[in-house]
N, CA, C and O atoms as CSV, one atom per row, in Angstrom:
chain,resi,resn,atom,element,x,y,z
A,1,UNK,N,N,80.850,113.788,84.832
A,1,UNK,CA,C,81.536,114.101,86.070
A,1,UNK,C,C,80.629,113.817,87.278
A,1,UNK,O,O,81.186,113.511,88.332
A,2,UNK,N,N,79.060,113.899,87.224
A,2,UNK,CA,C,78.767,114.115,88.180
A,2,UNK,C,C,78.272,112.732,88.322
A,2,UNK,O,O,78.173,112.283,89.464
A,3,UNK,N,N,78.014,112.148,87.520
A,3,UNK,CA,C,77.626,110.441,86.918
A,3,UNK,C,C,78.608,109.932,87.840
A,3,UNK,O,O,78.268,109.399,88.896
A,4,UNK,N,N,79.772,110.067,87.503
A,4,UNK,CA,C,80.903,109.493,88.344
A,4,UNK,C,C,81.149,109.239,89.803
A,4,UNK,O,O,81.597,108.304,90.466
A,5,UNK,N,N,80.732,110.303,90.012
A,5,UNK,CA,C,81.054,110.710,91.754
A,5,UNK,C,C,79.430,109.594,92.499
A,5,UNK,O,O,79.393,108.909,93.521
A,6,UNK,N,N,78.531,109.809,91.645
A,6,UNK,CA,C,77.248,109.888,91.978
A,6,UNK,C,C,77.603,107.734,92.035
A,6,UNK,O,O,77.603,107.087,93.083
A,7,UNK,N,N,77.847,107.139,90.631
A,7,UNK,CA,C,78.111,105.714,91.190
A,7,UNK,C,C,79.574,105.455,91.954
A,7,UNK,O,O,79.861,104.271,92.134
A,8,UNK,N,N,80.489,106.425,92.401
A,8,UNK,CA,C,81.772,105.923,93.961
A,8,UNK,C,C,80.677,106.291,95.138
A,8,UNK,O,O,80.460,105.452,96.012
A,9,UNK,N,N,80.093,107.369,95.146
A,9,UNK,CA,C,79.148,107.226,96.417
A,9,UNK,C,C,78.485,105.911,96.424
A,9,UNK,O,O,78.680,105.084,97.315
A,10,UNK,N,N,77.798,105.749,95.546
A,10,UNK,CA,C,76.661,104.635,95.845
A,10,UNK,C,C,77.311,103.107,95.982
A,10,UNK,O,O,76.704,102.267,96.647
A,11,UNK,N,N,78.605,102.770,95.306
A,11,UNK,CA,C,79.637,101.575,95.634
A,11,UNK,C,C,79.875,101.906,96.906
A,11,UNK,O,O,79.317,101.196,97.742
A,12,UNK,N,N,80.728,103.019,97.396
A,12,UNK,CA,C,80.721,103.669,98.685
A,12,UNK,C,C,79.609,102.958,99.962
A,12,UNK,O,O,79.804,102.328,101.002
A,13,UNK,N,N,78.645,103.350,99.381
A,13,UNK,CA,C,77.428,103.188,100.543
A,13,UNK,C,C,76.948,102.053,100.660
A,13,UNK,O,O,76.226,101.784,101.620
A,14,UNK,N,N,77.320,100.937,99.482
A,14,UNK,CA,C,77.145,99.533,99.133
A,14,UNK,C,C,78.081,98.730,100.266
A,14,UNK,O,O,77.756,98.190,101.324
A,15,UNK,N,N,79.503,98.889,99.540
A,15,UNK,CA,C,80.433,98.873,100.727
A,15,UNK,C,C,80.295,99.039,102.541
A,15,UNK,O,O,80.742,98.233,103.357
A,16,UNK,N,N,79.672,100.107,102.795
A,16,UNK,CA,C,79.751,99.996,104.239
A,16,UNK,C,C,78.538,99.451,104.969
A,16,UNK,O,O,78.368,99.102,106.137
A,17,UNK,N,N,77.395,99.507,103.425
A,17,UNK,CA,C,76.253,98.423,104.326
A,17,UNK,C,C,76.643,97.156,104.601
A,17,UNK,O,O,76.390,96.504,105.614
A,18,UNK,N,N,77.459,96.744,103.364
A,18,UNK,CA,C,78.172,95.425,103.499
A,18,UNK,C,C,78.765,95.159,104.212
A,18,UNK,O,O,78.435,94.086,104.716
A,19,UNK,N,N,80.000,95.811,104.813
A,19,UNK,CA,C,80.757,95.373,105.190
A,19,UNK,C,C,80.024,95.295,107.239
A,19,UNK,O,O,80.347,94.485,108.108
A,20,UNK,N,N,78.992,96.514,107.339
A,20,UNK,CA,C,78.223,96.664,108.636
A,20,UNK,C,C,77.443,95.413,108.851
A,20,UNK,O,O,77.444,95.009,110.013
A,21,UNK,N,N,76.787,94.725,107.989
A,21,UNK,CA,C,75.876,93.923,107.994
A,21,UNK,C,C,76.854,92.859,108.108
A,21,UNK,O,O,76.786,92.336,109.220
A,22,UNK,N,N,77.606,92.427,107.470
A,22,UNK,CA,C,78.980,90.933,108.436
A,22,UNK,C,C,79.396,91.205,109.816
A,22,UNK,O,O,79.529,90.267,110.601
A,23,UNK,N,N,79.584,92.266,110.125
A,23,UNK,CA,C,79.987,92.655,111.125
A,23,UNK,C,C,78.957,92.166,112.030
A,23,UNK,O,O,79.166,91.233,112.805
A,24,UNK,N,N,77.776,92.823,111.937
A,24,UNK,CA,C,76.807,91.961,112.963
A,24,UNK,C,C,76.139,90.826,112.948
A,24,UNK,O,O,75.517,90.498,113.959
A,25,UNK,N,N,76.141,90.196,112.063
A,25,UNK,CA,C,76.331,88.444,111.395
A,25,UNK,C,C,77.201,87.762,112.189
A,25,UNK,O,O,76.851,86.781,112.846
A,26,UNK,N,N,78.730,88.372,112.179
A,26,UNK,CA,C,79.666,87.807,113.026
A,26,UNK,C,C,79.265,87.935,114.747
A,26,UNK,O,O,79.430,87.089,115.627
A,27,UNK,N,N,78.786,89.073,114.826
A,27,UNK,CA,C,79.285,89.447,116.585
A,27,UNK,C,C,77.774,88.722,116.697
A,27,UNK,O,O,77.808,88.569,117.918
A,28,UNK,N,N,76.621,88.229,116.352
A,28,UNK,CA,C,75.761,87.141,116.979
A,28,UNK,C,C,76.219,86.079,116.728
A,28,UNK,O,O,76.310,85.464,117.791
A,29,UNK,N,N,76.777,85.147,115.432
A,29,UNK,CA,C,77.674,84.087,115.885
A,29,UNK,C,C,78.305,84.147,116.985
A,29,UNK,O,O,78.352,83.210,117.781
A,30,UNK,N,N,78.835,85.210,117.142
A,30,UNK,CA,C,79.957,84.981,118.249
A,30,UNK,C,C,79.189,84.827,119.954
A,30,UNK,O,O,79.611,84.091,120.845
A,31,UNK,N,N,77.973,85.757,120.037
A,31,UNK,CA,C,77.152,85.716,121.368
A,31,UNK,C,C,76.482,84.396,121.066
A,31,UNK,O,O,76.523,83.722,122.095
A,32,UNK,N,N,76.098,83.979,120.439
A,32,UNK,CA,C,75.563,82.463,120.092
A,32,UNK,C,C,76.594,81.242,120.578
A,32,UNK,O,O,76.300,80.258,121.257
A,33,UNK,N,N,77.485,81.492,120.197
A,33,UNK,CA,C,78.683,80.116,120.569
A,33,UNK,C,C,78.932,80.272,122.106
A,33,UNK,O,O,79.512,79.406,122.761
A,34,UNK,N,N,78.448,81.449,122.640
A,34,UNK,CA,C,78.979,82.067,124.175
A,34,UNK,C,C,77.582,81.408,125.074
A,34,UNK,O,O,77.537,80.701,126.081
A,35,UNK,N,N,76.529,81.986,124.221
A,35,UNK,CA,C,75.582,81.028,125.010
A,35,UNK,C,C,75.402,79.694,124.866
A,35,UNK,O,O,74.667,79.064,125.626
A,36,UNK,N,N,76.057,79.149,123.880
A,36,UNK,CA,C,75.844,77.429,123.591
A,36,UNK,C,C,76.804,77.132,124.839
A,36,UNK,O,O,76.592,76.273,125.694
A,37,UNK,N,N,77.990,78.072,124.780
A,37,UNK,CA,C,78.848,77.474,125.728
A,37,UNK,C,C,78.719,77.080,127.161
A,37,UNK,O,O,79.173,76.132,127.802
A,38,UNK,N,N,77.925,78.150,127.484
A,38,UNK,CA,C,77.156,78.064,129.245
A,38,UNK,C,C,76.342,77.135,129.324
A,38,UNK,O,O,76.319,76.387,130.301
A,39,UNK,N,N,75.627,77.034,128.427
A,39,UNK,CA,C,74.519,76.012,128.157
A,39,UNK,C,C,74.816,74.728,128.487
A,39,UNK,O,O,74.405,74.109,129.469
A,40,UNK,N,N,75.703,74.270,127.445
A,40,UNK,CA,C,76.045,73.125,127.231
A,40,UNK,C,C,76.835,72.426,128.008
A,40,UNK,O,O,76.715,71.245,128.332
A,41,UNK,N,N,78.166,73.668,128.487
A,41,UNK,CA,C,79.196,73.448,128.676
A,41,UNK,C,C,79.267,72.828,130.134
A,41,UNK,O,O,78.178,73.036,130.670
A,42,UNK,N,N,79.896,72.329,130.757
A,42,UNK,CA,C,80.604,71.290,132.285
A,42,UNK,C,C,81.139,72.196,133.005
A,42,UNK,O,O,82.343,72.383,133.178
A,43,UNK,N,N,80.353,72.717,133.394
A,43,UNK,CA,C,80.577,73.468,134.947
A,43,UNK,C,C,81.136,72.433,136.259
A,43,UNK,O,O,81.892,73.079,136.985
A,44,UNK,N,N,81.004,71.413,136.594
A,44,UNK,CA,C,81.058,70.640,137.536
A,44,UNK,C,C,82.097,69.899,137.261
A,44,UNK,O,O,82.297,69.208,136.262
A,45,UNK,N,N,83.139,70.163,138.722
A,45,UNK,CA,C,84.643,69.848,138.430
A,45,UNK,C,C,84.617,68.379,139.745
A,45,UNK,O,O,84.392,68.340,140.954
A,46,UNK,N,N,85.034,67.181,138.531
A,46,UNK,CA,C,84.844,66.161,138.776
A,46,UNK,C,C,86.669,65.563,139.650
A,46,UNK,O,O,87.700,65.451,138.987
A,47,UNK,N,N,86.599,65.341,140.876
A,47,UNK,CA,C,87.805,65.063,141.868
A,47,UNK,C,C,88.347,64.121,141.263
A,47,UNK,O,O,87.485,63.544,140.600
A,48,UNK,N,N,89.436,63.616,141.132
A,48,UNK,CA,C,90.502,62.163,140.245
A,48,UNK,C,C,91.326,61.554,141.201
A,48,UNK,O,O,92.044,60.656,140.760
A,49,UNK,N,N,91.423,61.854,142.603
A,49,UNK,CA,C,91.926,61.553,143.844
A,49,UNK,C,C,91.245,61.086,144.440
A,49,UNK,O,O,90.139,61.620,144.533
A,50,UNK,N,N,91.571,59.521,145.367
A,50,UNK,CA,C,90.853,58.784,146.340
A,50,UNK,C,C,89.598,58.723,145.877
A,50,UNK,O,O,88.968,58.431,146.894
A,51,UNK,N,N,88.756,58.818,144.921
A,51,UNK,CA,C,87.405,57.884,144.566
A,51,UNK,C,C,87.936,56.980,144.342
A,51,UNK,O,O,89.138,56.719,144.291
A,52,UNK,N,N,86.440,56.014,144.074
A,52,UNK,CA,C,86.489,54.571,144.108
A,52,UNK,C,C,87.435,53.713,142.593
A,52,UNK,O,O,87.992,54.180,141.600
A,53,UNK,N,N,87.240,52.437,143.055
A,53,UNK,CA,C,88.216,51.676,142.273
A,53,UNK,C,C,87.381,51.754,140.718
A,53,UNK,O,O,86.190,52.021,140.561
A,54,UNK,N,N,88.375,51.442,139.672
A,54,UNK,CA,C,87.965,51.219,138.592
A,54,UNK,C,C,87.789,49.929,138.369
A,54,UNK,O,O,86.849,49.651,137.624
A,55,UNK,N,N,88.524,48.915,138.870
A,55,UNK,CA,C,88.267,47.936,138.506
A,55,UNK,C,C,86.956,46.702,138.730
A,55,UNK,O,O,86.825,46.016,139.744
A,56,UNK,N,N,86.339,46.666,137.871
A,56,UNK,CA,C,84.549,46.177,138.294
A,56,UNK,C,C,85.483,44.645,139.358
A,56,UNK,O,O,86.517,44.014,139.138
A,57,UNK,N,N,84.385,44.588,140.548
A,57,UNK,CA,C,84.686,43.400,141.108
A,57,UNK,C,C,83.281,42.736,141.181
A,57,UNK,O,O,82.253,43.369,141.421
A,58,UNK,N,N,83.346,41.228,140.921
A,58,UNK,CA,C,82.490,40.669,140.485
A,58,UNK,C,C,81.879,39.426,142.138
A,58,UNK,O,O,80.930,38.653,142.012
């Protein structure tokens, strides 16, 4: 009886290290992709009106 209880606790406590430890695995992936994003990402908003011609003149 007490065998019993003694390995659902310890699956128990297996379980929520587990499942705690993805949890913060995930949420730094997730601050990681947030800073790649600033990083990387195109801040600078490029005008598509009245600039110059595309066509090369030779």
């Amino acid at each position: 009886m007490v065998r019993t209880k003694l390995i659902l606790v310890a699956i128990a406590i297996l379980l929520a290290a587990g499942s705690a430890g993805i949890w913060f695995l995930i949420s730094e992936t997730h601050v990681a992709q947030e800073r790649r994003g600033t990083f990387f990402g195109s801040s600078k908003e490029y005008p598509t009106s009245g600039g110059e011609k595309m066509k090369v003149e030779w």
